[in-house]
C-alpha positions in Angstrom: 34.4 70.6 -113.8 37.8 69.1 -113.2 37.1 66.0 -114.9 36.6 68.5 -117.6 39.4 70.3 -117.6 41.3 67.3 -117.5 39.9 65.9 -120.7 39.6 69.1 -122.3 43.9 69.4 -121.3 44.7 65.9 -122.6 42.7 66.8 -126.1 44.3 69.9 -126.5 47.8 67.8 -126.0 46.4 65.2 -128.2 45.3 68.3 -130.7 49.1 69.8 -130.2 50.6 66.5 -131.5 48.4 66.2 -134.8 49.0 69.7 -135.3 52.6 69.2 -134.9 52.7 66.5 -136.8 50.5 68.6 -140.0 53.4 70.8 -139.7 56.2 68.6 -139.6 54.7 67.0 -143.2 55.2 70.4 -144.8 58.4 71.3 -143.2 59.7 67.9 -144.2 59.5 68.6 -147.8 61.9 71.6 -148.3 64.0 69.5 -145.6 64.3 66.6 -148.0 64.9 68.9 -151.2 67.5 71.4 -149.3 69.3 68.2 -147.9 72.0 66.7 -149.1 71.5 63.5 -151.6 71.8 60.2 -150.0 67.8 61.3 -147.9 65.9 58.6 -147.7 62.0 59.2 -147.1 61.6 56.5 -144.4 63.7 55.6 -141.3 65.1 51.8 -141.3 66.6 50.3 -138.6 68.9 48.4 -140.8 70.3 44.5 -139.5 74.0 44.9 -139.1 76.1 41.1 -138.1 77.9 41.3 -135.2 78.9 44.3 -132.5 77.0 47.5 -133.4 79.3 50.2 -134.1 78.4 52.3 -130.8 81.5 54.3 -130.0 82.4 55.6 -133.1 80.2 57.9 -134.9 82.4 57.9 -138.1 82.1 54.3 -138.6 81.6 53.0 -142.3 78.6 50.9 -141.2 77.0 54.7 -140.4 77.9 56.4 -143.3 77.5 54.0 -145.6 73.5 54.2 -145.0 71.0 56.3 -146.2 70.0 59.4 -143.3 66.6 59.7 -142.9 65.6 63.6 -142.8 63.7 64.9 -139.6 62.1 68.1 -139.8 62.3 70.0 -135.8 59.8 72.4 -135.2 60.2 74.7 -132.3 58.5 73.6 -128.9 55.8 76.1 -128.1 53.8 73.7 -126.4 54.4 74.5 -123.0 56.5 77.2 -121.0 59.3 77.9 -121.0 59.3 78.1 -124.9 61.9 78.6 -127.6 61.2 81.5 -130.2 64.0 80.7 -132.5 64.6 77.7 -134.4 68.2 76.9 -134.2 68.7 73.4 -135.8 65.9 72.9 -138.3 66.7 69.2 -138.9 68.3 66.1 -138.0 69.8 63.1 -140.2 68.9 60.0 -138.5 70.4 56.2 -139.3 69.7 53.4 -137.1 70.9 50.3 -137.0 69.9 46.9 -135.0 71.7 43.1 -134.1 69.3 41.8 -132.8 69.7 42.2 -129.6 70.7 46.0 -129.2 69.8 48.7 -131.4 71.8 52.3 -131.9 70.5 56.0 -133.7 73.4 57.6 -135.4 72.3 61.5 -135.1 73.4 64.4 -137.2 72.9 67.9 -137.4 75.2 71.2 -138.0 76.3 73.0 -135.1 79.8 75.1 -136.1 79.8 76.0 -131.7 80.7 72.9 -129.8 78.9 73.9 -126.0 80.2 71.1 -124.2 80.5 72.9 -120.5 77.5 74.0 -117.7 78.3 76.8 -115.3 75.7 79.8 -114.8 74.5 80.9 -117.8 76.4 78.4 -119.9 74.5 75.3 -121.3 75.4 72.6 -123.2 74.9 71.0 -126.7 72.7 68.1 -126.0 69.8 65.7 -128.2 67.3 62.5 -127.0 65.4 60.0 -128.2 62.0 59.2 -127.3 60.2 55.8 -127.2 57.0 54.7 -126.3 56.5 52.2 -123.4 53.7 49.6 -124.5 53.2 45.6 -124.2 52.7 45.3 -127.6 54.4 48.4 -129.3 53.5 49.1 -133.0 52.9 52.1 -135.4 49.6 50.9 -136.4 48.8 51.2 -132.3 47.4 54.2 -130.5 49.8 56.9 -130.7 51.4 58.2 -127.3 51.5 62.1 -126.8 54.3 63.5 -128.5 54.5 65.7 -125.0 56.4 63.2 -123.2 53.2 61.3 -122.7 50.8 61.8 -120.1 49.5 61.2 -116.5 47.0 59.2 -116.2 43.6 61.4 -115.6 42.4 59.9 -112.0 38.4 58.4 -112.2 35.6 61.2 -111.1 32.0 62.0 -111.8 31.3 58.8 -112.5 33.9 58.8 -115.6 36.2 55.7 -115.5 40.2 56.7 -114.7 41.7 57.2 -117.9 45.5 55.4 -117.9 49.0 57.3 -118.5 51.0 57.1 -121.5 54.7 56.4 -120.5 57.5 56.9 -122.5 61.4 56.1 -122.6 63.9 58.6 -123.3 67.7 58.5 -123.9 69.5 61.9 -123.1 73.0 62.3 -125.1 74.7 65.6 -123.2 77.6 67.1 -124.8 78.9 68.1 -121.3 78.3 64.3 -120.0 80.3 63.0 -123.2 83.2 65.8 -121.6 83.5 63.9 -118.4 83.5 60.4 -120.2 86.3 61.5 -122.2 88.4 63.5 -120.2 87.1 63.2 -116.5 85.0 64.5 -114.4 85.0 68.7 -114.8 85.4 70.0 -111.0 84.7 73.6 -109.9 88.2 74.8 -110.3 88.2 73.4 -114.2 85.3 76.0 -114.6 86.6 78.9 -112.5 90.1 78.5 -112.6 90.6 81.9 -110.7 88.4 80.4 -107.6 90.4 79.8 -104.8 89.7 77.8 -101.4 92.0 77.2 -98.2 90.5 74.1 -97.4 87.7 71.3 -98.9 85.9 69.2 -97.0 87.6 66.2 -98.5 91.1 67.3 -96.9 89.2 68.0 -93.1 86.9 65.2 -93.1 88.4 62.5 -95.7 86.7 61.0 -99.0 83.9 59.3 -97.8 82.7 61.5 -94.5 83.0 65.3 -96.8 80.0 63.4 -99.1 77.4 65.1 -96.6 78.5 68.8 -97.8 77.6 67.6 -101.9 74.0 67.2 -101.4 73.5 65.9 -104.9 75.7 63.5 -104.6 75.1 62.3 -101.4 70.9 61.8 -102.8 72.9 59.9 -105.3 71.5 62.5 -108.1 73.2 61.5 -111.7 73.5 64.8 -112.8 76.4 65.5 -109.6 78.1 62.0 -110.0 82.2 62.1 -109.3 82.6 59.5 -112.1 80.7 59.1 -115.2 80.8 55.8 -117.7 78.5 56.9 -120.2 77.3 59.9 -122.0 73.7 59.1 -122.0 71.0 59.5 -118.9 67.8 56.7 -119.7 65.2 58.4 -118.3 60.9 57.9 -118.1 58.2 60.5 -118.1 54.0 60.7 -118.5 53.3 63.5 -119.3 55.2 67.8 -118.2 56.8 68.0 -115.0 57.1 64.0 -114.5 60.7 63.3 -115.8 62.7 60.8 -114.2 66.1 59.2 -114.3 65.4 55.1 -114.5 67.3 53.2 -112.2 68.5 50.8 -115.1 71.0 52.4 -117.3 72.0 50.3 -120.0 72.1 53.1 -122.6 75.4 53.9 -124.6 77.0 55.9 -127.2 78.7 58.2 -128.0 79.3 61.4 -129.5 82.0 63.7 -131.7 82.0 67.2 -133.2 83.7 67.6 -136.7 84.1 69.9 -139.2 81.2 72.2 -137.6 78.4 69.0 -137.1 77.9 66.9 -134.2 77.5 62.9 -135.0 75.5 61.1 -131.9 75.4 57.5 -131.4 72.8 56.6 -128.9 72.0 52.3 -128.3 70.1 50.3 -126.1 69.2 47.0 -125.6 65.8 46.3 -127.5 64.5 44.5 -124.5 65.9 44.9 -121.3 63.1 42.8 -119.3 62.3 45.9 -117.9 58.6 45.9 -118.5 59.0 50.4 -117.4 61.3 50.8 -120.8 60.7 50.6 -124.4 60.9 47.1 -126.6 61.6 47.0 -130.3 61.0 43.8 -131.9 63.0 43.2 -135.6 60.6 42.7 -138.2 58.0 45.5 -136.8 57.3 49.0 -136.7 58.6 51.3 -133.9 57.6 55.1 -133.6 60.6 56.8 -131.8 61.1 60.6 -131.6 63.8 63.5 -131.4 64.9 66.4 -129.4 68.1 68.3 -130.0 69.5 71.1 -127.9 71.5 73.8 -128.7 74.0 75.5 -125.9 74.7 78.3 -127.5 71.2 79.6 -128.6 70.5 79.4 -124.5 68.5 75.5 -125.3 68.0 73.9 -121.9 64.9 72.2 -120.5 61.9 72.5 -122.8 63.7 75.5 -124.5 64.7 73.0 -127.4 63.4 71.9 -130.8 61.5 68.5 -131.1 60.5 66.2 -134.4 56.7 64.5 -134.2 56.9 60.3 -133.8 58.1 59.1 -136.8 57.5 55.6 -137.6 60.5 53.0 -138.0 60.5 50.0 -139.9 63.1 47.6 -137.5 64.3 45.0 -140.2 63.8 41.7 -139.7 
């Protein structure tokens, strides 16, 4: 019985994705008519000479490129769910050198969330890679869930292996601290009022034991942050992890009411647990965008199906 429930779970995942994905084909149609012109219908990872323009979303090498249209759908998948759908598409350019390769992503968003405190959440959006040897299109297509655990051996049925996947967080909060510093209680509350920290008792590096986050050496409670984007891996709900390695950059600006992400990484960090894209082949990547001020956090976002990218030669 539990090696059944187990399959039966990963083909109901499986069924989820094609599902999503029949969706995401009609969606994208009134997506591609209501968008602007300038759409393109497929998403090209375009060869640009020299540094790619990571740090500044307004670039000429972005704009000048076509935006490939992504359709989100709301994720209903698993709890906790989101019942509205509060960015129904994302523009998507991508551009390669090589050796690095960057997502330029756009969507409207007239609220600029950029701040956590309790019941505050912040504008965020990811990208989502598969992990494979050999990664291609044309191969077996991972879960569009964040993968999946592998499904250990029983009743004589062989163990079934995981499906891994890469993902690159942009936060709108993170992108806060890397341009201005590191927010601290008091920029939050600035009514709050203490007589005495443990830094000013017990010095800098002995007060570390009363910030448990950072003493674990958790990313989300670093003092000091250098980039914007967390590089994280996952198979499958409840397995997301921050990576060790993290090589991911970008950045991020709101203007005129839409956000403009840039989000690069090297295409092959000879790190065998992240994704590889190789120029001249296909590479399915995927979105997730969330927004602050419709309450988005955790799975409470919207998500676009795999969509397969030509990476030009």
């Amino acid at each position: 019985m539990t090696t059944e429930r187990n399959v039966d779970r990963r083909s109901f995942l499986r069924g989820a994705g094609a599902v999503a994905a029949g969706a995401v084909a009609a969606v994208g149609v009134a997506a591609l008519v209501s968008s602007r012109a300038g759409a393109t219908d497929q998403l090209i990872a375009r060869r640009h000479e020299g540094d790619l323009p990571v740090d500044d979303p307004d670039n000429e090498a972005w704009l000048s490129l076509d935006h490939f249209v992504a359709p989100l759908l709301m994720q209903q998948v698993a709890p906790p769910q989101v019942s509205e759908l509060a960015v129904p598409e994302l523009w998507v350019r991508a551009l390669h050198n090589g050796t690095d390769i960057a997502f330029h992503i756009e969507w409207g968003d007239a609220v600029v969330n950029d701040i956590e405190q309790m019941s505050r959440f912040r504008d965020a959006v990811a990208v989502q890679l598969p992990v494979a040897d050999e990664p291609d299109a044309a191969a077996p297509q991972t879960s569009i869930t964040m993968g999946l655990a592998p499904i250990p051996a029983a009743g004589g049925q062989p163990e079934t292996p995981g499906q891994v996947v890469h993902i690159l967080h942009w936060k709108a909060s993170w992108q806060w601290d890397v341009d201005h510093g590191r927010r601290t209680v008091k920029d939050i509350f600035p009514n709050m009022h203490n007589d005495v920290t443990p830094e000013g008792l017990l010095g800098e590096a002995n007060s570390v034991v009363f910030y448990p986050g950072v003493f674990a050496g958790n990313s989300l409670s670093a003092r000091e942050r250098t980039s914007p984007i967390e590089e994280l891996t996952a198979a499958g709900f409840g397995s997301l992890t921050t990576h060790e390695q993290q090589l991911a950059t970008g950045r991020g600006v709101n203007e005129r009411g839409r956000w403009r992400v840039v989000i690069a990484m090297p295409m092959d960090s000879g790190d065998r647990s992240k994704a590889r894209v190789r120029p001249g082949a296909r590479a399915p990547v995927a979105f997730a965008v969330w927004d602050g001020a419709k309450q988005n956090r955790g799975a409470r976002k919207q998500y676009a199906d795999w969509v397969p990218m030509e990476v030009e030669a």
